[in-house]
ChimeraX commands (.cxc) that place a marker at each C-alpha (Angstrom):
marker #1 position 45.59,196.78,-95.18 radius 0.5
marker #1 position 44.96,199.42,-97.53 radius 0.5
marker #1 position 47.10,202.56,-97.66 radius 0.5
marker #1 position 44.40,204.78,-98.92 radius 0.5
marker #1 position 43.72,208.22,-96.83 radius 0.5
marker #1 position 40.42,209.41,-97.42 radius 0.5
marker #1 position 40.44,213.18,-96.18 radius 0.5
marker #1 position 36.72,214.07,-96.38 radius 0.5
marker #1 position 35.95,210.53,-93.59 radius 0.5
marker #1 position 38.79,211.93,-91.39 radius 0.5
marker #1 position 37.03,215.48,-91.02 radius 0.5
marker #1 position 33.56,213.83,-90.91 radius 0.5
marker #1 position 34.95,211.97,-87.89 radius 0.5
marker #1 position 36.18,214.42,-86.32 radius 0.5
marker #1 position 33.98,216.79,-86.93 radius 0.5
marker #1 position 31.38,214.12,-85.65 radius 0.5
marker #1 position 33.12,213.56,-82.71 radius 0.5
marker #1 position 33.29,217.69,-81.73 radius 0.5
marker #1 position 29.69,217.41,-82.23 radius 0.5
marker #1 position 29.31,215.03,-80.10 radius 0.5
marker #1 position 31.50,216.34,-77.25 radius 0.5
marker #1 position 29.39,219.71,-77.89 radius 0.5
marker #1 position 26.42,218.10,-76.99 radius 0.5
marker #1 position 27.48,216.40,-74.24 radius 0.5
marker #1 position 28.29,219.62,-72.92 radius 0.5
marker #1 position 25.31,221.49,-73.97 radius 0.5
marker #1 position 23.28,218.46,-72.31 radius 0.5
marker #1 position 25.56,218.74,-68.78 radius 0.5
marker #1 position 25.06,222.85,-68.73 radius 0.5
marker #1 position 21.62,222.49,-68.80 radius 0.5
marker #1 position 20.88,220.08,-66.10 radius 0.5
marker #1 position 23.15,222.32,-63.93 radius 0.5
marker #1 position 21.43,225.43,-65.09 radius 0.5
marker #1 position 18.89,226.77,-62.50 radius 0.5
marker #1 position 20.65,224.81,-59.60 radius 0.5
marker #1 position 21.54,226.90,-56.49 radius 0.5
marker #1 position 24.63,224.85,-55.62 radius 0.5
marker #1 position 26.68,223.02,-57.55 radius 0.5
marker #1 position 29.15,220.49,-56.38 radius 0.5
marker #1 position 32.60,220.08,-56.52 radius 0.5
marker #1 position 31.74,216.77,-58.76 radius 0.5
marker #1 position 30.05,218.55,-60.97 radius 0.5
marker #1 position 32.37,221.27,-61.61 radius 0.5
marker #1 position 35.10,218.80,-62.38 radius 0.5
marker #1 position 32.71,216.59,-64.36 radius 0.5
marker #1 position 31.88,219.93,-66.84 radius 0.5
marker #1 position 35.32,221.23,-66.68 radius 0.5
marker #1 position 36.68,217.74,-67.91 radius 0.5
marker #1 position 33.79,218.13,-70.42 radius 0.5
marker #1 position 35.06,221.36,-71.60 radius 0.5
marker #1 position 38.64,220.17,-71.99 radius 0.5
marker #1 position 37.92,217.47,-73.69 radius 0.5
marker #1 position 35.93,219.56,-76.41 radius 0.5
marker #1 position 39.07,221.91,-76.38 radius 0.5
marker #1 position 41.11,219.06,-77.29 radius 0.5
marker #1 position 39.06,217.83,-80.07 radius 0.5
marker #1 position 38.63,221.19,-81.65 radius 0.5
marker #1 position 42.49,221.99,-81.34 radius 0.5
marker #1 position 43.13,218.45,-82.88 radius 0.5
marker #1 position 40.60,219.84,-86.05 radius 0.5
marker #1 position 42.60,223.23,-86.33 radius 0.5
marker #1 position 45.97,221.03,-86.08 radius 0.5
marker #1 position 45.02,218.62,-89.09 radius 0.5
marker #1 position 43.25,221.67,-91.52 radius 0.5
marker #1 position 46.44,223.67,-90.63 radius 0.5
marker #1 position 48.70,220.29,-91.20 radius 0.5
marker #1 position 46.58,219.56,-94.79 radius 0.5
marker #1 position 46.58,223.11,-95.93 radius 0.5
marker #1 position 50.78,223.36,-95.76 radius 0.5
marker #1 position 51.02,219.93,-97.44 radius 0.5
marker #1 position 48.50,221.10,-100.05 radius 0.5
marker #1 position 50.37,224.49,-100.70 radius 0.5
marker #1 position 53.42,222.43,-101.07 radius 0.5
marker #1 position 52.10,220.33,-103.77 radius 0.5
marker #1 position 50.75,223.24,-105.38 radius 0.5
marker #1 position 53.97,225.26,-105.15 radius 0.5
marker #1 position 55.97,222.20,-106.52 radius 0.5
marker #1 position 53.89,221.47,-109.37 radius 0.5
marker #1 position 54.65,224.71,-110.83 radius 0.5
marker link #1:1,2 radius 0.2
marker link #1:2,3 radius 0.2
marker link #1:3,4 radius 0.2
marker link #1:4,5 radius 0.2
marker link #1:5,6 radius 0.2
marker link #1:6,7 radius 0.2
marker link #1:7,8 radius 0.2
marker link #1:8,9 radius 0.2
marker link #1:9,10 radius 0.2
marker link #1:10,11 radius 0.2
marker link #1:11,12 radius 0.2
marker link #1:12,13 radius 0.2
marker link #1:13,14 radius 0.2
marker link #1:14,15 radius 0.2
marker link #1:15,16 radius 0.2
marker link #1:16,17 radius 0.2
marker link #1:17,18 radius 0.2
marker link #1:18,19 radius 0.2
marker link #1:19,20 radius 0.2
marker link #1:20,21 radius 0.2
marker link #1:21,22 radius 0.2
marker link #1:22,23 radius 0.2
marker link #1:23,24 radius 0.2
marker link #1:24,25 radius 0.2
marker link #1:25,26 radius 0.2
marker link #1:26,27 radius 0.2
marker link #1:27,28 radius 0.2
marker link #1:28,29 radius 0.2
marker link #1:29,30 radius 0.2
marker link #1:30,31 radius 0.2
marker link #1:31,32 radius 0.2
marker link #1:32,33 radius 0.2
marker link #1:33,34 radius 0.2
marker link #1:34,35 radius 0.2
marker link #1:35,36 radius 0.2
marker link #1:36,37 radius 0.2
marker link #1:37,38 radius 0.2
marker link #1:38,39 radius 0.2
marker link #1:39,40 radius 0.2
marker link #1:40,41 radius 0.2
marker link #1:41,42 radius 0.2
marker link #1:42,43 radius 0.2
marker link #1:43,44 radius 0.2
marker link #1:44,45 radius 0.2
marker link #1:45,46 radius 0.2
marker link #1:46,47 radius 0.2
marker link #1:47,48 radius 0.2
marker link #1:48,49 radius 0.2
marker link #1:49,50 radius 0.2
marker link #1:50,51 radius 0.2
marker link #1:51,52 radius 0.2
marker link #1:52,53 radius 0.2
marker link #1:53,54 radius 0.2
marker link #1:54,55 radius 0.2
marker link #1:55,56 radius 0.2
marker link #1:56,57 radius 0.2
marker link #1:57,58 radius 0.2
marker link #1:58,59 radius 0.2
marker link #1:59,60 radius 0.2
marker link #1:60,61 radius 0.2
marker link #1:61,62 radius 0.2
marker link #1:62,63 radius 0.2
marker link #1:63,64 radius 0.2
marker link #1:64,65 radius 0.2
marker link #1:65,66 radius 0.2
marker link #1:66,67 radius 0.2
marker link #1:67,68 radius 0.2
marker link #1:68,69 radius 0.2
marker link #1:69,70 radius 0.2
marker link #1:70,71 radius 0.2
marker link #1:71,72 radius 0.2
marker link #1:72,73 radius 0.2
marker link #1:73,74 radius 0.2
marker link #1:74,75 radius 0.2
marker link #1:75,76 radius 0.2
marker link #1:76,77 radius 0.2
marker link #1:77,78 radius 0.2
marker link #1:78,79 radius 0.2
view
């Protein structure tokens, strides 16, 4: 098991993965758009959507937050 941390595969994960959640969403907000009624289902289906973008977004702003401290750190340290 390697204990290498590549930085630049992390974000393009989960910057891949908010991409994908966005379409998703995109995708479910257009087949509702236009409809008179729209179920109880389906309002729970694109409001779990939605979360679940939230939480991958928040997750993003929680690691660039968590990376930039650590990097300050090293940078205040080294001098």
């Amino acid at each position: 098991m390697s204990a290498d941390f590549n930085v630049n595969a992390a974000f393009s994960s989960i910057l891949q993965a908010i991409q994908t959640r966005e379409d998703e969403l995109k995708t479910s907000m257009s087949d509702l758009e236009g409809e008179q009624q729209i179920s109880d289902q389906e309002m729970l289906r694109l409001q779990f959507q939605v979360n679940q973008y939230n939480v991958f977004l928040e997750t993003a702003s929680t690691i660039t937050k968590a990376l930039t401290d650590q990097a300050k750190q090293m940078a205040q340290r080294s001098n």
